[in-house]
N, CA, C, O and CB atoms as a CASP TS submission, in Angstrom:
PFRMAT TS
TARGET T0000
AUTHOR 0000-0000-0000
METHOD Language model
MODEL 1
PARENT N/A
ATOM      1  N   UNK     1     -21.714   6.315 -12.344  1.00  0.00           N
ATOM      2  CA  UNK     1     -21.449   7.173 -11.210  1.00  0.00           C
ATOM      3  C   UNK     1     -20.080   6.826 -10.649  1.00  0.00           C
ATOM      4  O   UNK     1     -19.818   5.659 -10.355  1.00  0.00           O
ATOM      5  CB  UNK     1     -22.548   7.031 -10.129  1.00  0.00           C
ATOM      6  N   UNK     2     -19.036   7.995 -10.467  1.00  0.00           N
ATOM      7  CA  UNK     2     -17.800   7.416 -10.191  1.00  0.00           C
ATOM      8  C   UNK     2     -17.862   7.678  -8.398  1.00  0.00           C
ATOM      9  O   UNK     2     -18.079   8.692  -7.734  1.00  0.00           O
ATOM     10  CB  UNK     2     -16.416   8.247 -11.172  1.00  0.00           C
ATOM     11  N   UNK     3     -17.655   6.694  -8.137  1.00  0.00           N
ATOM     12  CA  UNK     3     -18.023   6.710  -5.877  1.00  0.00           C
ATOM     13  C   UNK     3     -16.588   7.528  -5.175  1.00  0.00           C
ATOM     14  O   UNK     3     -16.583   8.003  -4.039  1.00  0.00           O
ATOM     15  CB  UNK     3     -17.936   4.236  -4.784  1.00  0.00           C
ATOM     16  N   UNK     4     -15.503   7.558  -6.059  1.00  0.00           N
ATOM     17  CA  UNK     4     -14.515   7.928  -5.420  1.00  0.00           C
ATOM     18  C   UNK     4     -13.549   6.905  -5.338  1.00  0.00           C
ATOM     19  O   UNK     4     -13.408   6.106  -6.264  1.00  0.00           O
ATOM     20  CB  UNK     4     -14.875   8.379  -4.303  1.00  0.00           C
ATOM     21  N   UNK     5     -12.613   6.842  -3.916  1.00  0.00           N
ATOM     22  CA  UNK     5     -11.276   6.034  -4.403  1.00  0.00           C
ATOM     23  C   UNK     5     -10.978   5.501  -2.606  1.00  0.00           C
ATOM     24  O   UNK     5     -10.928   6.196  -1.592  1.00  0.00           O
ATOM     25  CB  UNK     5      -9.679   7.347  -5.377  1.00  0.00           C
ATOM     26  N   UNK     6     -10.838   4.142  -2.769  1.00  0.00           N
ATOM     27  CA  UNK     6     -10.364   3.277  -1.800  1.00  0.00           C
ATOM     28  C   UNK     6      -8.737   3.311  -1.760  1.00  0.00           C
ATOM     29  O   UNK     6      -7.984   3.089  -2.708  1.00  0.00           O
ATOM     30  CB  UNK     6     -10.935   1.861  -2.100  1.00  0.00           C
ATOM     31  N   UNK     7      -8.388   3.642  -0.423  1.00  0.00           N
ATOM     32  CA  UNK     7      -7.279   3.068  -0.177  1.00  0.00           C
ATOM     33  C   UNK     7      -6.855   1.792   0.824  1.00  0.00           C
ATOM     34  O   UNK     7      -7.307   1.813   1.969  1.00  0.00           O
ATOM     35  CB  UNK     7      -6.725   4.018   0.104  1.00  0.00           C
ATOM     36  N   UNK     8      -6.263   1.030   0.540  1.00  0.00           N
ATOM     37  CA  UNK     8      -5.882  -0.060   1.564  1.00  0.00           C
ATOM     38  C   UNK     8      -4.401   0.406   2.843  1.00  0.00           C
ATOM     39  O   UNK     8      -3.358   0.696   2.257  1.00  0.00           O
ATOM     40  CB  UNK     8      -5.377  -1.530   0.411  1.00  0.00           C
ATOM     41  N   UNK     9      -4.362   0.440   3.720  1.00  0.00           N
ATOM     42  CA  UNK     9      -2.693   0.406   4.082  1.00  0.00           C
ATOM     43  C   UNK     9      -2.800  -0.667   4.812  1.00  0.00           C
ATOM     44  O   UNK     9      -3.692  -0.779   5.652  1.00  0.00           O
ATOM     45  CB  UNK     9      -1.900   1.700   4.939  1.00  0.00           C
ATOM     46  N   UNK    10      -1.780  -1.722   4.554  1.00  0.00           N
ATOM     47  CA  UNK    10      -1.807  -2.900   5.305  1.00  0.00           C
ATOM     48  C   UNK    10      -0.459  -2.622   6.110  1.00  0.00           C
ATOM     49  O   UNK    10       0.408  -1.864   5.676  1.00  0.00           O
ATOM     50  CB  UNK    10      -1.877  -4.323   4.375  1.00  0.00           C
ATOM     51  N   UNK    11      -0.346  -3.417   7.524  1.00  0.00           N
ATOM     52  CA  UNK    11       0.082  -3.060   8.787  1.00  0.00           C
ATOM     53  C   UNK    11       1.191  -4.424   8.224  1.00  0.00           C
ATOM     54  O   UNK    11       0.636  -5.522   8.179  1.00  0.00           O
ATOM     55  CB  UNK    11      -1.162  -3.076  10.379  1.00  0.00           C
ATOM     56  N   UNK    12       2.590  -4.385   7.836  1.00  0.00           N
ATOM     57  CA  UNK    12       3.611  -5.642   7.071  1.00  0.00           C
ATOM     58  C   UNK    12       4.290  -5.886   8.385  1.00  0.00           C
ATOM     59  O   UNK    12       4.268  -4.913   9.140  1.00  0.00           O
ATOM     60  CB  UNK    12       4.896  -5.139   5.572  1.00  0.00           C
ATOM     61  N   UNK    13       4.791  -6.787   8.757  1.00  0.00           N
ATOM     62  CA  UNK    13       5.797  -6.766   9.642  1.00  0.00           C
ATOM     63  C   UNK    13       7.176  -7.279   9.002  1.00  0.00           C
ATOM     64  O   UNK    13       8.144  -7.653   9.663  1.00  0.00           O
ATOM     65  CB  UNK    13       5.366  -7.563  10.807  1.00  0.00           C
ATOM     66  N   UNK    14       7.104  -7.234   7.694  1.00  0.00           N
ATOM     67  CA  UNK    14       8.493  -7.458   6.551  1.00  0.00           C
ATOM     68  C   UNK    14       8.492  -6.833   5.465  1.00  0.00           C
ATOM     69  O   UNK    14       8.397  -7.425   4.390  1.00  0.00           O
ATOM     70  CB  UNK    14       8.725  -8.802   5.983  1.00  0.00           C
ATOM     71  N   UNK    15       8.627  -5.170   5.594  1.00  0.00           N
ATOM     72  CA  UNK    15       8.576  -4.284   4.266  1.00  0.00           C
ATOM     73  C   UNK    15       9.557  -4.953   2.992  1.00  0.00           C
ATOM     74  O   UNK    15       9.307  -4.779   1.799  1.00  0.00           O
ATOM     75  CB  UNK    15       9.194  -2.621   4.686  1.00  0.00           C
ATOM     76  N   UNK    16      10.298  -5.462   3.329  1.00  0.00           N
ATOM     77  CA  UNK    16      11.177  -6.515   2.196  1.00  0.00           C
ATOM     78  C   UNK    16      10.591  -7.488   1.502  1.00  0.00           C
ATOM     79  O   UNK    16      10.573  -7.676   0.285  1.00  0.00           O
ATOM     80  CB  UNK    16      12.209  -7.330   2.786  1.00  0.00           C
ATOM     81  N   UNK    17      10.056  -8.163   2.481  1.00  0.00           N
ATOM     82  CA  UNK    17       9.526  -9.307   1.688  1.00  0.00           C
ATOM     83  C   UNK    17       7.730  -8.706   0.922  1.00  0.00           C
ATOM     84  O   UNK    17       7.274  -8.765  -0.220  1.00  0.00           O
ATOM     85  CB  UNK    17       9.408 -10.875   3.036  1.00  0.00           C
ATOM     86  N   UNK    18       7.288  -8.284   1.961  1.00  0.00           N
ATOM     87  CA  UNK    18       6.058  -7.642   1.309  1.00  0.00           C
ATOM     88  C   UNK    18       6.293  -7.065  -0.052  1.00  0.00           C
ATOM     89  O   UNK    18       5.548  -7.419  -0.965  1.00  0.00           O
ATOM     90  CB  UNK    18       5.523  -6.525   2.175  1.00  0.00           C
ATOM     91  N   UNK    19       7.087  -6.363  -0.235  1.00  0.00           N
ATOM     92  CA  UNK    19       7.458  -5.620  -1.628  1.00  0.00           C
ATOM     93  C   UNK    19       7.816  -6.691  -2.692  1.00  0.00           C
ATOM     94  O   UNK    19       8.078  -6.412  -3.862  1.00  0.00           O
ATOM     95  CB  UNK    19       8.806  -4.558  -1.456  1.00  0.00           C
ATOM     96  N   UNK    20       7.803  -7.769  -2.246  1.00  0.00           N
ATOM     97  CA  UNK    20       8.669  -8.906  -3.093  1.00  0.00           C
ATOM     98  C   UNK    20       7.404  -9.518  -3.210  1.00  0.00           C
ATOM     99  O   UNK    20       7.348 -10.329  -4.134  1.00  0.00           O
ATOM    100  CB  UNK    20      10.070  -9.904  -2.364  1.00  0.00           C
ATOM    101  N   UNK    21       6.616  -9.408  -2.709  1.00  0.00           N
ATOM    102  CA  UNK    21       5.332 -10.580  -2.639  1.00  0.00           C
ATOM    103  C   UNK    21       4.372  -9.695  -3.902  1.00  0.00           C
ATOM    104  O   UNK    21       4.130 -10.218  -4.990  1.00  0.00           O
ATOM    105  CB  UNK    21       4.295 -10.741  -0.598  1.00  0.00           C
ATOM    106  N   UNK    22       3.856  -8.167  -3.496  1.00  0.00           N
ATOM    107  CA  UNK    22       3.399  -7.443  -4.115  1.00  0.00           C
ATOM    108  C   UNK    22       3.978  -7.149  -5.787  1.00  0.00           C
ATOM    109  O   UNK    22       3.195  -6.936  -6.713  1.00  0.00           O
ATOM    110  CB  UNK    22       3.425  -6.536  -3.241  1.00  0.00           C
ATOM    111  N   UNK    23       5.048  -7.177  -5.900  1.00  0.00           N
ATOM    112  CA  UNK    23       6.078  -7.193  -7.403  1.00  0.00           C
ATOM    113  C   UNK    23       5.735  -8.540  -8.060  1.00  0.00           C
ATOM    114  O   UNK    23       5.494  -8.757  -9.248  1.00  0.00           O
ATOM    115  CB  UNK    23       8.024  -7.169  -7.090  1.00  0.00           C
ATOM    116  N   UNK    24       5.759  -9.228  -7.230  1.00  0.00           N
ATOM    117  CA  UNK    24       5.229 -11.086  -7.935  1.00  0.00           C
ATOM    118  C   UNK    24       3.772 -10.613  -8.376  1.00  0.00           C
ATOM    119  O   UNK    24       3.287 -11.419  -9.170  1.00  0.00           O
ATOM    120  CB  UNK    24       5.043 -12.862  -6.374  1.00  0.00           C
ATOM    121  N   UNK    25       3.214  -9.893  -8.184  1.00  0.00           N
ATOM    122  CA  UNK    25       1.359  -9.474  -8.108  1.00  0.00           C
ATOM    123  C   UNK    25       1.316  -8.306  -9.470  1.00  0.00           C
ATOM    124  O   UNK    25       0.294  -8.084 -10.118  1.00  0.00           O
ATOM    125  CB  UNK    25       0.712  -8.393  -6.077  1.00  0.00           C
ATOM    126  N   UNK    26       2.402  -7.769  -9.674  1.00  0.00           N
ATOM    127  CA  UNK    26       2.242  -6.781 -10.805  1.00  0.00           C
ATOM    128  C   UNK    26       2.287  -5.868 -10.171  1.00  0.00           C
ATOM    129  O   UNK    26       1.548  -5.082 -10.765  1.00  0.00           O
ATOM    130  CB  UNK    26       1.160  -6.743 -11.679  1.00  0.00           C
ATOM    131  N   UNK    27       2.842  -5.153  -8.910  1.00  0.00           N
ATOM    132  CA  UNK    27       2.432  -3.642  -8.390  1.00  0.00           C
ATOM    133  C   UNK    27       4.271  -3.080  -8.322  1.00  0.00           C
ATOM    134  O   UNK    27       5.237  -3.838  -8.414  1.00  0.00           O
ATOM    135  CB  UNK    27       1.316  -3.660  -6.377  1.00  0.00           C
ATOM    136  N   UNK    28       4.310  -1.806  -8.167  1.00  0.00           N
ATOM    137  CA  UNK    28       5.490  -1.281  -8.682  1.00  0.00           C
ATOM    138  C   UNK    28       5.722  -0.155  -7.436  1.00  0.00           C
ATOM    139  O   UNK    28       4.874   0.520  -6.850  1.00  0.00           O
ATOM    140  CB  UNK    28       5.317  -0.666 -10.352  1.00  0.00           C
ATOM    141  N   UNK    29       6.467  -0.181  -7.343  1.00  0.00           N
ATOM    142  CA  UNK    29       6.562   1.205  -5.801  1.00  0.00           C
ATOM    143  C   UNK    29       6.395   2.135  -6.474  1.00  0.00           C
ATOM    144  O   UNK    29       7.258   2.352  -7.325  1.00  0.00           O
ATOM    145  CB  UNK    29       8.087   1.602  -4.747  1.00  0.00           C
ATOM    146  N   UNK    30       5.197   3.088  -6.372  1.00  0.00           N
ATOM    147  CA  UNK    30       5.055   4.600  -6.736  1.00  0.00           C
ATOM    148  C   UNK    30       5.414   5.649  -5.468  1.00  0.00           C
ATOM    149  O   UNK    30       5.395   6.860  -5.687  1.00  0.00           O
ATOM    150  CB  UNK    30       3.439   4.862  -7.227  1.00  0.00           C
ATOM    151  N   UNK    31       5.654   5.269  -4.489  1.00  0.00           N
ATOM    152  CA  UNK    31       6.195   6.563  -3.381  1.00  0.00           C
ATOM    153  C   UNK    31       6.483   5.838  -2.066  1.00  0.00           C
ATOM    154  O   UNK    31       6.390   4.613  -1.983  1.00  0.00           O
ATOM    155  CB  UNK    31       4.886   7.918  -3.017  1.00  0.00           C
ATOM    156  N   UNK    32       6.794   6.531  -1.156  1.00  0.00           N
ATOM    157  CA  UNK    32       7.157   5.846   0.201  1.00  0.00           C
ATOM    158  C   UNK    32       8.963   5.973   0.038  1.00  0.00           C
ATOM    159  O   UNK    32       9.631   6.507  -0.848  1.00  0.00           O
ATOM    160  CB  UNK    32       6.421   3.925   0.311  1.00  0.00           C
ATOM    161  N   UNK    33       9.414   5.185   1.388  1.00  0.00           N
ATOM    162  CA  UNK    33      10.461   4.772   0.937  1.00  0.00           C
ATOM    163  C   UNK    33      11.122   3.363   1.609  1.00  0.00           C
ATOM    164  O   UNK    33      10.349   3.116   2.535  1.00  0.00           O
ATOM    165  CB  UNK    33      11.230   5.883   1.018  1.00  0.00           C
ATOM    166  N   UNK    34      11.696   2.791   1.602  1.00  0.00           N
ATOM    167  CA  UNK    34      12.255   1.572   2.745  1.00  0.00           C
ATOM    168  C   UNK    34      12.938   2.082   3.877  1.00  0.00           C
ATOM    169  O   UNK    34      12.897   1.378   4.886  1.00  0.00           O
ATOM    170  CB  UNK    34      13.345   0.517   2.131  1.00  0.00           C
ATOM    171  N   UNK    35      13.569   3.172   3.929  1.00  0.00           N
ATOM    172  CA  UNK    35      14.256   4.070   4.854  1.00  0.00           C
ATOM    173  C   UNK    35      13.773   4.633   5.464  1.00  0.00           C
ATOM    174  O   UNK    35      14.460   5.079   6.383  1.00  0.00           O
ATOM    175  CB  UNK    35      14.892   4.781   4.572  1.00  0.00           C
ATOM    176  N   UNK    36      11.823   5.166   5.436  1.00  0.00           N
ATOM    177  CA  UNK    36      10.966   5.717   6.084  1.00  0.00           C
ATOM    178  C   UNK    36       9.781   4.537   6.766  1.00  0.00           C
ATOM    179  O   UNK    36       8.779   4.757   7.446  1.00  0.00           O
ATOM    180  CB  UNK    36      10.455   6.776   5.114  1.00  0.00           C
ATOM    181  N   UNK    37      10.406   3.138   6.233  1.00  0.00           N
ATOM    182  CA  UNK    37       9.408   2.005   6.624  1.00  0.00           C
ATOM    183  C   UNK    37       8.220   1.915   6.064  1.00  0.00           C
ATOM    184  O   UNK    37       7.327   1.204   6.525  1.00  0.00           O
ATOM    185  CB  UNK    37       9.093   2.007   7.881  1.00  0.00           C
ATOM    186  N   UNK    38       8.066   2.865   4.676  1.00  0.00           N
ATOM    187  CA  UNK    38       6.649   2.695   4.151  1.00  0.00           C
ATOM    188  C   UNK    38       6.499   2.739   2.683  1.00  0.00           C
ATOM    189  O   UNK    38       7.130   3.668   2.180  1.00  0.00           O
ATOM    190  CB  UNK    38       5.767   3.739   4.697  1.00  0.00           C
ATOM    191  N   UNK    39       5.902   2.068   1.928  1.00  0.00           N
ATOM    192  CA  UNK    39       5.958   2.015   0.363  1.00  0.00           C
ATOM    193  C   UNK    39       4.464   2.533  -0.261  1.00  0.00           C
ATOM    194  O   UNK    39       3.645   2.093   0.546  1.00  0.00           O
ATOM    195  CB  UNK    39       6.306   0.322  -0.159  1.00  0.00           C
ATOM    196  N   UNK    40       3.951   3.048  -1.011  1.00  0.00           N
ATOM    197  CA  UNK    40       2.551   2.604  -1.944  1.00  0.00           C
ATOM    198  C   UNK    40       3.681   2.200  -3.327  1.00  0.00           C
ATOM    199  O   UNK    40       4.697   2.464  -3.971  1.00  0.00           O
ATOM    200  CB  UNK    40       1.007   4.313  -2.348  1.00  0.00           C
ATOM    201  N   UNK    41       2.318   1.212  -3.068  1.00  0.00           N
ATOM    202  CA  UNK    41       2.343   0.612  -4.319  1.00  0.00           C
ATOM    203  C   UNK    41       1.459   0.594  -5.712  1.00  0.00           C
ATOM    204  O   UNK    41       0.402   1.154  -5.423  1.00  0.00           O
ATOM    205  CB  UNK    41       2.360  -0.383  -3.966  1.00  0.00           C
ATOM    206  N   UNK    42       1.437   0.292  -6.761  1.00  0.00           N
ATOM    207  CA  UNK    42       0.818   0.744  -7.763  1.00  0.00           C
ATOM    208  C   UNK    42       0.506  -0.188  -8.639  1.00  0.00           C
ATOM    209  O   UNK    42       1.492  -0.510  -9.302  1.00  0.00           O
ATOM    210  CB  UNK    42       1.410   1.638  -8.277  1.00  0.00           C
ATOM    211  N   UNK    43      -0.423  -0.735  -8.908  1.00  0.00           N
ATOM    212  CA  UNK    43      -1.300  -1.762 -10.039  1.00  0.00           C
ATOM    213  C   UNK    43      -2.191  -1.129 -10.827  1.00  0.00           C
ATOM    214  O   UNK    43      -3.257  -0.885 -10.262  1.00  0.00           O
ATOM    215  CB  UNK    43      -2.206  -2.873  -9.399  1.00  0.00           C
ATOM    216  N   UNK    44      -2.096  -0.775 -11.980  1.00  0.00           N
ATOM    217  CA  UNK    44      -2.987   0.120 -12.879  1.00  0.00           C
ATOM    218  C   UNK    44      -3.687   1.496 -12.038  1.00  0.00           C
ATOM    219  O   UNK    44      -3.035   2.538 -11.969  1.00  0.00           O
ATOM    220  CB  UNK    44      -4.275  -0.920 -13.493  1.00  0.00           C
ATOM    221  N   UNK    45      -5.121   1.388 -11.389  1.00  0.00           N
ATOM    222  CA  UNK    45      -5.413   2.307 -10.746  1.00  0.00           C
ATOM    223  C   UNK    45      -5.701   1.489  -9.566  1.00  0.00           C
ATOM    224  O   UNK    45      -6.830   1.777  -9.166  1.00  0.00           O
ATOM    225  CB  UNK    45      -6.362   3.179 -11.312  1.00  0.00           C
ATOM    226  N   UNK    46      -5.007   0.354  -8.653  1.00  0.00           N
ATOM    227  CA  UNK    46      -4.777   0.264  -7.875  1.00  0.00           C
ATOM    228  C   UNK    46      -3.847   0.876  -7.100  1.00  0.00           C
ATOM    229  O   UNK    46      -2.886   1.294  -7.746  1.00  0.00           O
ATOM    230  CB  UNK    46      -4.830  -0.435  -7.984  1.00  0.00           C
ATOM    231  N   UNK    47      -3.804   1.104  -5.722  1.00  0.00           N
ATOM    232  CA  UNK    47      -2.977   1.333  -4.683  1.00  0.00           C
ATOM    233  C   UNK    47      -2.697   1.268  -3.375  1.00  0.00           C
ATOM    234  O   UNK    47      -3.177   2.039  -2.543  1.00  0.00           O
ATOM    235  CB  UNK    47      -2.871   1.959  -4.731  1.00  0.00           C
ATOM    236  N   UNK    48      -2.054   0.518  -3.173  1.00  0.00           N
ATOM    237  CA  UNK    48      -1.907   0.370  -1.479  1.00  0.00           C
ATOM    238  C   UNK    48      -0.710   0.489  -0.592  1.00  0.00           C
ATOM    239  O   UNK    48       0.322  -0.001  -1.050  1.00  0.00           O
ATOM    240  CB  UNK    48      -2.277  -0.883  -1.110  1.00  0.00           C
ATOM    241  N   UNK    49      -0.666   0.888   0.258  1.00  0.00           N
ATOM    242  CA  UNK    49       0.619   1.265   1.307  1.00  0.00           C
ATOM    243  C   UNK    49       1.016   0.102   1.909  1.00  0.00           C
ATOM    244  O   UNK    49       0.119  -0.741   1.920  1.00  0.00           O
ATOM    245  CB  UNK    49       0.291   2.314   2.535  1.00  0.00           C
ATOM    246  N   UNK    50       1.814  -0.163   2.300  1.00  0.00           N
ATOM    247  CA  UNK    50       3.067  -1.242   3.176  1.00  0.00           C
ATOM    248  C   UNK    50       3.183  -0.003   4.157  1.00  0.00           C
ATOM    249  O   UNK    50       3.499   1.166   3.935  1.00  0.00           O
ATOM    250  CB  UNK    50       4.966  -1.869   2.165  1.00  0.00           C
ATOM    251  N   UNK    51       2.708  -0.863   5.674  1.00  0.00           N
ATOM    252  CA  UNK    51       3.386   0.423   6.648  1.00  0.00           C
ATOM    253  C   UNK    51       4.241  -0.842   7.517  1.00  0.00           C
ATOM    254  O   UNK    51       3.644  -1.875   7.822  1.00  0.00           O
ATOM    255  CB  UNK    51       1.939   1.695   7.872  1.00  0.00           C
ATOM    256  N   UNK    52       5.074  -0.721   7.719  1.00  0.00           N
ATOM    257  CA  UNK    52       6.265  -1.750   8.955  1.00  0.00           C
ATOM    258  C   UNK    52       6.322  -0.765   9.914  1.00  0.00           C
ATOM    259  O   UNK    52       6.860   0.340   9.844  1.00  0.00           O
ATOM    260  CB  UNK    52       8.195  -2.243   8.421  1.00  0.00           C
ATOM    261  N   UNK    53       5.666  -1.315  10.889  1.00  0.00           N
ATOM    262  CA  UNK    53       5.296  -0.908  12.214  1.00  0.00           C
ATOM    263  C   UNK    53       5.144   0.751  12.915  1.00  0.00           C
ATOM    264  O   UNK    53       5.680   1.456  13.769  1.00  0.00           O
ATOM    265  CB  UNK    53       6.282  -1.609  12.910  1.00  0.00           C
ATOM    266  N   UNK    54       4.193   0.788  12.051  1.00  0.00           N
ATOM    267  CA  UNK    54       3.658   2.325  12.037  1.00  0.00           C
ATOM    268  C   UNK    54       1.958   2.233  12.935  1.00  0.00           C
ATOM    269  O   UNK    54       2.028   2.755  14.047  1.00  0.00           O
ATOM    270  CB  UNK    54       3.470   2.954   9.992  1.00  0.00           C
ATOM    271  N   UNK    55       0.936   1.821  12.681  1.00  0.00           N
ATOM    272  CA  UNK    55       0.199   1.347  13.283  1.00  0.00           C
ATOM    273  C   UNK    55      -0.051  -0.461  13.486  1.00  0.00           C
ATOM    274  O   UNK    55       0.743  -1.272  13.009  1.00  0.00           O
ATOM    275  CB  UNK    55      -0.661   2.055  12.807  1.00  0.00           C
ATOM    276  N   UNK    56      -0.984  -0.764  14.079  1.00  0.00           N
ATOM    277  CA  UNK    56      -1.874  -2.132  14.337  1.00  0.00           C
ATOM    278  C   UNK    56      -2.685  -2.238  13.752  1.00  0.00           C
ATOM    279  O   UNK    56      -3.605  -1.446  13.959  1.00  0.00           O
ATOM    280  CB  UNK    56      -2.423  -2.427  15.393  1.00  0.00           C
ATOM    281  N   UNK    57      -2.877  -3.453  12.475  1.00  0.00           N
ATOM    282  CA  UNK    57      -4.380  -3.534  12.055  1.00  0.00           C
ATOM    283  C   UNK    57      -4.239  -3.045  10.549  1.00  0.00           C
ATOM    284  O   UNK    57      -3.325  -2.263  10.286  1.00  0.00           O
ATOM    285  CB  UNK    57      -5.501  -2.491  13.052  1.00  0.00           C
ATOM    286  N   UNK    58      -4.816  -3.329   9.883  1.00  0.00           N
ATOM    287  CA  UNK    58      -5.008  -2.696   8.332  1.00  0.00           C
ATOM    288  C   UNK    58      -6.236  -1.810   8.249  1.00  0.00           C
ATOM    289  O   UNK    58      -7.305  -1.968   8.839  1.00  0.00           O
ATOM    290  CB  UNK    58      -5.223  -3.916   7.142  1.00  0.00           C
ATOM    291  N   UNK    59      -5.929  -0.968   7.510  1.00  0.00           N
ATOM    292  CA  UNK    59      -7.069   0.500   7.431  1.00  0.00           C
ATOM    293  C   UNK    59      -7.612   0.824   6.021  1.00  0.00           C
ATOM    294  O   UNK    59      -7.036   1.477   5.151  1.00  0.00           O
ATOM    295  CB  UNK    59      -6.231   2.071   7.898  1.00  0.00           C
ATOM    296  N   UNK    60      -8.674   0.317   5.968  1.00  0.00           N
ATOM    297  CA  UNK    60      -9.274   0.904   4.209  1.00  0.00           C
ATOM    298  C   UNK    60      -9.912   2.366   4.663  1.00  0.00           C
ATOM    299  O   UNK    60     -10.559   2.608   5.682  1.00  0.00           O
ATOM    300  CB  UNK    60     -10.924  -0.366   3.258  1.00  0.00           C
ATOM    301  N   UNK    61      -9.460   3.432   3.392  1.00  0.00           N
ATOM    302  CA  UNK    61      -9.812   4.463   3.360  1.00  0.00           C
ATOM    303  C   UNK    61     -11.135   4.742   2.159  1.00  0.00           C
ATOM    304  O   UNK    61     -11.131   4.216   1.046  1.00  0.00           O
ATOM    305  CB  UNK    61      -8.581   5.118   3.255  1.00  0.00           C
ATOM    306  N   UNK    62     -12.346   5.780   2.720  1.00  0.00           N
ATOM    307  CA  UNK    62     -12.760   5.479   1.447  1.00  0.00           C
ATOM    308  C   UNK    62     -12.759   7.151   1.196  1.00  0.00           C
ATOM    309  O   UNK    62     -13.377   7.888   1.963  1.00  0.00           O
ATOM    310  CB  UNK    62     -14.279   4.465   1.262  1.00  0.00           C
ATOM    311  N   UNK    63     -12.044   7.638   0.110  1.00  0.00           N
ATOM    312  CA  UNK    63     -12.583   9.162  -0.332  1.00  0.00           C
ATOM    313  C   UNK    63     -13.137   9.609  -1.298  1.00  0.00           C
ATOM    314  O   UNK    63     -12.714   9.476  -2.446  1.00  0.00           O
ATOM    315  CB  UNK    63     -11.848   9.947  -0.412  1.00  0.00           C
ATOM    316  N   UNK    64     -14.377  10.330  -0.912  1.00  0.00           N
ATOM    317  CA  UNK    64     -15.244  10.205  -1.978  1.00  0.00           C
ATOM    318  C   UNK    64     -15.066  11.737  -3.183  1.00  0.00           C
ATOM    319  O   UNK    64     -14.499  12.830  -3.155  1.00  0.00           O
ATOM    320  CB  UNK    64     -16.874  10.025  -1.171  1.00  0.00           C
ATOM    321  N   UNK    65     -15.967  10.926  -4.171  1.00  0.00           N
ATOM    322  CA  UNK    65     -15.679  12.168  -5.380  1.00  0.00           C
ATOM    323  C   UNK    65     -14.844  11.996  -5.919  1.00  0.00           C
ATOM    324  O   UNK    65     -14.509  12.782  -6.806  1.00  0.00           O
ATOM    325  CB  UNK    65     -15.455  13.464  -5.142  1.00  0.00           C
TER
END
């Protein structure tokens, strides 16, 4: 049964270094930008957002199907 698809966005307060931490991890910037303060990132069929100071707090999404 496939449940659907999690997203993570974690709340960075160093979109630089975060991206540097995440690249050491195997994940690759698939969209966002550094100029808009926000990245996803991409690990096989992983994905998660870098937001620099966009909200408080980290937010898992779950969407189903």
């Amino acid at each position: 049964m496939k449940l659907g698809a999690f997203s993570v966005s974690l709340s960075v307060e160093n979109l630089s270094v975060s991206k540097k931490f995440y690249e050491n991890l195997g994940f690759s910037v698939f969209g966002g930008s550094m100029s808009q303060n926000y990245l996803i990132m991409k690990n096989k069929d992983c994905l998660i957002g870098l937001f620099q100071g966009m909200f408080q707090g980290n937010i898992l999404t779950f969407n189903p199907g």
